[in-house]
C-alpha positions as CSV (number, residue, x, y, z in Angstrom):
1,X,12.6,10.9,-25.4
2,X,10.4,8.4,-26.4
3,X,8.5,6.6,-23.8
4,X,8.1,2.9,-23.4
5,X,4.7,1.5,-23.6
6,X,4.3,0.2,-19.8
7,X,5.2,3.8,-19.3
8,X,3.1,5.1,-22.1
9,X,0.1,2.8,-20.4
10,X,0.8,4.4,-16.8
11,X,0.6,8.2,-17.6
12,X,-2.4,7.9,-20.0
13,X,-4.2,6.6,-17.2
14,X,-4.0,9.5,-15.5
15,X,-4.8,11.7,-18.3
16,X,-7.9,9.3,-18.5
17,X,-8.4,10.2,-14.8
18,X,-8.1,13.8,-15.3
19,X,-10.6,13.9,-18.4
20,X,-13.6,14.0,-16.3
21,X,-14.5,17.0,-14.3
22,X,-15.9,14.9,-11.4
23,X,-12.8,13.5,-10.8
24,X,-11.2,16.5,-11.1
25,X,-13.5,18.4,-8.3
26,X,-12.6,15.1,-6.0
27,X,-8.7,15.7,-6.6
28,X,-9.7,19.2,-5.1
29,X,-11.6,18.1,-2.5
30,X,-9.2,15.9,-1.3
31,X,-6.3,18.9,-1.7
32,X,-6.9,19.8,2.7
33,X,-6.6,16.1,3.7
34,X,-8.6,12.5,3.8
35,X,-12.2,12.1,3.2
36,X,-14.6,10.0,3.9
37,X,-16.3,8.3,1.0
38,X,-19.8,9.2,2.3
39,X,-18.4,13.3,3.1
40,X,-16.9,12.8,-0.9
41,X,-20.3,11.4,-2.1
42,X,-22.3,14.5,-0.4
43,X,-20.7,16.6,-2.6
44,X,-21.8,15.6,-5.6
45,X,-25.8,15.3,-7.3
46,X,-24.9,11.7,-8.6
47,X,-25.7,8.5,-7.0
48,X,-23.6,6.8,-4.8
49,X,-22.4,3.9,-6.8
50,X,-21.1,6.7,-9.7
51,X,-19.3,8.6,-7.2
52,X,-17.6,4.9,-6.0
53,X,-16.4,4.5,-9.7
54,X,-15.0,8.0,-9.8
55,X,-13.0,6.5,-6.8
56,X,-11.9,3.0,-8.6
57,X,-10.8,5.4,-11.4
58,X,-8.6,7.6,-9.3
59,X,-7.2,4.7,-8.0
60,X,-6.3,3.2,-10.7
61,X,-4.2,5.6,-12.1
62,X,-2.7,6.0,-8.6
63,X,-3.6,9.5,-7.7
64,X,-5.4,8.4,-4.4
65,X,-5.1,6.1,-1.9
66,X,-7.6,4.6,0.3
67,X,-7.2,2.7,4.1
68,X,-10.3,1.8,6.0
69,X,-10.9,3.3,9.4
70,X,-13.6,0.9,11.6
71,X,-16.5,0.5,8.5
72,X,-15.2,3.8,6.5
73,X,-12.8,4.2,3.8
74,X,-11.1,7.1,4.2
75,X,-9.4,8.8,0.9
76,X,-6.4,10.9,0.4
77,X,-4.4,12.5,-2.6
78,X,-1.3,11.0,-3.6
79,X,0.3,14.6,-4.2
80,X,3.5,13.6,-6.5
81,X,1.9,11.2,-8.3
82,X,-0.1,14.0,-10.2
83,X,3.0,16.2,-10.1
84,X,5.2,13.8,-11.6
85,X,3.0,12.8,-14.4
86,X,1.8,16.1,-16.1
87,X,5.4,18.2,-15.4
88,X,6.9,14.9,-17.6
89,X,4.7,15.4,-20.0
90,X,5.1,19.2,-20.0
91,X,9.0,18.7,-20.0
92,X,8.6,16.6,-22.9
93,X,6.3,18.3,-24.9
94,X,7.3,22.1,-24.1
95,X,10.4,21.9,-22.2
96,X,10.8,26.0,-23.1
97,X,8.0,26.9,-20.9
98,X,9.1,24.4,-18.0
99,X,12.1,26.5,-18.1
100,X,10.6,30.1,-18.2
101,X,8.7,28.7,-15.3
102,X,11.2,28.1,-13.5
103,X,12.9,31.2,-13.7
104,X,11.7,33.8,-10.9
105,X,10.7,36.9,-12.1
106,X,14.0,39.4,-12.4
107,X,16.3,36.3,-13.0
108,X,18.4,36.6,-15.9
109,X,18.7,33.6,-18.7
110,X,21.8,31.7,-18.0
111,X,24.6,32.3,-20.3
């Protein structure tokens, strides 16, 4: 299955998003619900303005969404984006495991 390049484009930017551990703590943070983006900064030792471009990164590759509340701007996980995007490339790549995966333990292989 070979993907075409608009496609190609879309998935690597989340992979590009997923590369950095910062972003990848945020994604956690954000797993219970919305955040702030002052509560999202606190977490972190960096400077406010790096944690905003963690944000724009996230984003951009469309695994969070943002809508402002009075002067905050709240942010939230969009959950199938993420879940879409690496179990493609995992059914691509080792479709096998995807399967074994999906078996529960005690099932027995189709015939």
């Amino acid at each position: 299955m070979w993907l075409n390049s608009d496609m190609a484009d879309d998935e690597a930017s989340v992979f590009r998003a997923l590369a950095d551990p910062t972003r990848r703590q945020i994604l956690q943070d954000l797993r219970p619900g919305e955040l702030s983006a002052g509560d999202i900064a606190s977490r972190f030792p960096i400077k406010g303005p790096s944690v905003s471009r963690h944000l724009s990164v996230l984003k951009g590759a469309g695994l969070i969404t943002e809508r402002r509340d009075a002067n905050r701007i709240l942010y939230s996980l969009v959950e199938d984006r993420l879940a879409l995007c690496v179990g493609g490339f995992l059914s691509v790549v080792c479709p096998e495991q995807v399967i074994m995966r999906l078996r529960r333990p005690g099932d027995r292989p189709a015939p």
